[in-house]
N, C-alpha and C positions, 0 to 999 in steps of 0.2 A: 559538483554541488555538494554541498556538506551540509547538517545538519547540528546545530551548535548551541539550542536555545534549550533543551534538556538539563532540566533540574533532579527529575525521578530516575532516570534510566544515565547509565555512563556507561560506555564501553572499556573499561581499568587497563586488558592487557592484551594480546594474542598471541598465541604461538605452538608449533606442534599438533596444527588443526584444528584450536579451538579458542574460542572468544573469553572472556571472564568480563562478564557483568553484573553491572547493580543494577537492580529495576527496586526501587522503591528503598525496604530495608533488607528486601534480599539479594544474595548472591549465587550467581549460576554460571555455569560450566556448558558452554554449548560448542557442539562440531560448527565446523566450515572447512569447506574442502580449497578454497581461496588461501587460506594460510599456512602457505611450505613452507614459514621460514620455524627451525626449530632454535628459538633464543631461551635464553635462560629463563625462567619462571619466576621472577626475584621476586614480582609483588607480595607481599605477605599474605592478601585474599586470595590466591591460588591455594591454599591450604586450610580457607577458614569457611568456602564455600558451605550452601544451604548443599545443593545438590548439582550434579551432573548427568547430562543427556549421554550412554554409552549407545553407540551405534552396534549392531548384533551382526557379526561376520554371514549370518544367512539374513539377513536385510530386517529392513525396521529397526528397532533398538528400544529404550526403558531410560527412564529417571534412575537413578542411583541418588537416594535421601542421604544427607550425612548427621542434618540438621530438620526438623520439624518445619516442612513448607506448608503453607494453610490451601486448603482447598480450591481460596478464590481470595485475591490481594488487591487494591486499586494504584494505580498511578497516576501523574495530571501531566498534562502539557500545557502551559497557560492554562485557558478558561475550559479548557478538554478533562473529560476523566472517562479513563479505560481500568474493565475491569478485567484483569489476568487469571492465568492458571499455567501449571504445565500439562501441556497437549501430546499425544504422538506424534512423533516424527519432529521433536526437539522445540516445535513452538510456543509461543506462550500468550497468542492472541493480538500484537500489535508489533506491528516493522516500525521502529523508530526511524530509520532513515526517511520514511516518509513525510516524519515532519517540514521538509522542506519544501515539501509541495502544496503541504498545507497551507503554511505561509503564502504559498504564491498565489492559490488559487483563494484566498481571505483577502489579500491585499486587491484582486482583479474585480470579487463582487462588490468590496466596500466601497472602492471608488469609480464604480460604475455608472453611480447616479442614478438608478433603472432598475426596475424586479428582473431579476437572475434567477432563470430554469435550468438546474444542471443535474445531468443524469451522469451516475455513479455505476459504472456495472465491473459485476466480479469483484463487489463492493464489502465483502471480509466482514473484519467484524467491525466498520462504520467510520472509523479514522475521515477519510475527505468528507464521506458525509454530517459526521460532524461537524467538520472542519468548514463544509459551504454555509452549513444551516447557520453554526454561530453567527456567522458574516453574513445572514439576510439572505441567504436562493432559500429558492422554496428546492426540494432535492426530492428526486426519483431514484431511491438503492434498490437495487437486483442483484441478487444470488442466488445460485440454485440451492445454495444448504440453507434446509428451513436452519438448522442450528444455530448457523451461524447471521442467519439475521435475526433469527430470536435475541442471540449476544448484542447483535448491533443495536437493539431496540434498548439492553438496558444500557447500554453506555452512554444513550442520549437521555435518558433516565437521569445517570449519573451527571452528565455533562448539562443539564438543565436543558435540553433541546427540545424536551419529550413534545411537550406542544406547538413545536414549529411545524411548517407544512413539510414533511418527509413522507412521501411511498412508499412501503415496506412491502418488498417483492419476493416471492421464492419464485423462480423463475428460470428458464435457461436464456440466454443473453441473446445469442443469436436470434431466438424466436421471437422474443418479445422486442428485439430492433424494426423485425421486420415488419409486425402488429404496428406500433408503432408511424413505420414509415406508410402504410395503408390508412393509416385513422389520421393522418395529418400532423403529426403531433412533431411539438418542434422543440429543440433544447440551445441554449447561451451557450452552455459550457457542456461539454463530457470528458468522463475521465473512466480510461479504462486500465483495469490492472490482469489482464488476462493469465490463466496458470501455462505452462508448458504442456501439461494434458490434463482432463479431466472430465465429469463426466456430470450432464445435466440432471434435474430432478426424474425425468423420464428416461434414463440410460443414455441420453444421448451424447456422443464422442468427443472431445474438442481435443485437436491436435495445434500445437501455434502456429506452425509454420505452413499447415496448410492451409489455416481456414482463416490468420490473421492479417491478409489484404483483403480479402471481400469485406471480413466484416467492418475492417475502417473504412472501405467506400461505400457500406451500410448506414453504417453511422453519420458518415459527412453528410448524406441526403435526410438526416433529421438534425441537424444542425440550422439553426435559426439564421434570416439575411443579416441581423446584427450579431452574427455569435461573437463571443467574449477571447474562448478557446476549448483547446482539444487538447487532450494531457494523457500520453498514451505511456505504460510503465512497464517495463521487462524485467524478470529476472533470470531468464533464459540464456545459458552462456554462450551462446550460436548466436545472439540478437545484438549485436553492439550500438552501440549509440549512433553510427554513422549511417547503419541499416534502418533505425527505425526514422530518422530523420530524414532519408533518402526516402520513405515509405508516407507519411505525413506532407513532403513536400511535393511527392506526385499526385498524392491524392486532393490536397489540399491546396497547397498555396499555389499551384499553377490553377487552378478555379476561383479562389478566392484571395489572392493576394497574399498579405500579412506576413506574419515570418516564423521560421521555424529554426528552431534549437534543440541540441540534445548535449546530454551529458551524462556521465559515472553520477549518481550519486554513493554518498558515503557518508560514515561515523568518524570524528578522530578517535582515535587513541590515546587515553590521559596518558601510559605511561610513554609513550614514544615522538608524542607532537605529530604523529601521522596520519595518515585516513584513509580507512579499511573497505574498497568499494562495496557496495549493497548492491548493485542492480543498475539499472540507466534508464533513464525519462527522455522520452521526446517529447515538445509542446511546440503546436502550432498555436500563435495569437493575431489575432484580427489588430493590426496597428492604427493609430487613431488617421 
């Protein structure tokens, strides 16, 4: 799956381990360890870059400015506005390849004909949850970083959402599933974007691979009799599309029928007509 309706953001070139893109009117220079191939650097923006992410040989790494970046810049996706910055550890607040599942998960409430409860966890700085509320669910976001749901609160600020029904959670994910499946509470849709490790608002551990089966058969038990779907996102290179859809499909559609899918998503590349994986989604959906 690719990602192709981006006006703000382009991916221009890659190569030599590193991306060249435009997010808005700027240009930046970012690592990926996915890109062995070392081709010639021909685009003229390889030289005319705002700034570059340098990785540091004892770990971490720094911006290198070459050009005046502003503190804080917006960019839209459609009727979406995220507001940016450069972050440690080379980010900048929004994975554009996500927009693909944006798409998916707007096109599954609008025409649902029905109020759509979809919980968001590990929900960043508010991309799907934007992306539900534009499209009519009322949305439950959980993250443990207060920060970063503070950021998710302005971007639905920015995105005109502010007054939709959204839950704004700091939270650790696990826990509050569990709360959750005790209080009754039930959701259409969820979508989870889990990190590789990380660590709750209370210290607490999350490892992927040990703790990501239970919690999607956490989650399935608060999944509503008519749910809509379940949209589970990796960017863990151990986790392939065939793994998380083999995991979705035990868990899932041997209980509940429907079907399940998974795939690479990815960026093209203006300069080379190709498409640069990002990660891989599996989604189970309730078929009519």
């Amino acid at each position: 799956m690719r990602t192709a309706n981006w006006k703000d953001y382009e991916l221009l070139d890659t190569s030599s381990g590193e991306r060249l893109e435009r997010w808005g009117d700027l240009i930046l220079i970012r690592p990926d360890p996915q890109i062995i191939w070392n081709t010639p650097k021909q685009h003229p923006l390889w030289r005319k870059a705002h700034a570059r992410y340098r990785r540091s040989s004892t770990g971490g790494g720094a911006w290198e400015e070459w050009k005046k970046v502003p503190p804080f810049w917006n960019i839209r996706y459609q009727d979406l506005s995220f507001q940016l910055k450069t972050m440690g550890f080379k980010h900048t607040g929004v994975f554009p390849e996500q927009a693909v599942n944006w798409d998916f998960t707007m096109e599954l409430i609008r025409n649902a004909g029905r109020p759509v409860k979809v919980l968001n966890l590990f929900a960043y700085t508010g991309g799907a949850t934007l992306a539900c509320a534009k499209a009519g669910a009322q949305v439950c976001h959980v993250d443990a970083s207060k920060g970063m749901v503070a950021w998710a609160r302005e971007n639905a600020v920015a995105s005109g959402v502010k007054d939709k029904p959204i839950r704004w959670l700091v939270d650790d994910c696990i826990k509050f599933v569990q709360r959750e499946q005790r209080r009754g509470n039930t959701y259409d849709g969820i979508i989870m974007d889990p990190p590789s490790y990380g660590r709750g608002p209370g210290g607490e551990v999350w490892k992927l691979e040990e703790q990501l089966f239970s919690l999607v058969q956490q989650c399935a038990a608060i999944l509503s009799d008519n749910a809509l779907f379940f949209l589970l996102n990796s960017y863990t290179t151990g986790l392939s599309p065939s793994v998380m859809q083999y995991l979705l499909g035990t868990v899932l559609q041997t209980r509940r029928g429907g079907s399940v899918s998974a795939d690479e998503i990815g960026l093209p590349v203006t300069s080379t007509g190709l498409v640069l994986p990002c990660g891989s989604t599996a989604i189970w959906q309730q078929t009519p």
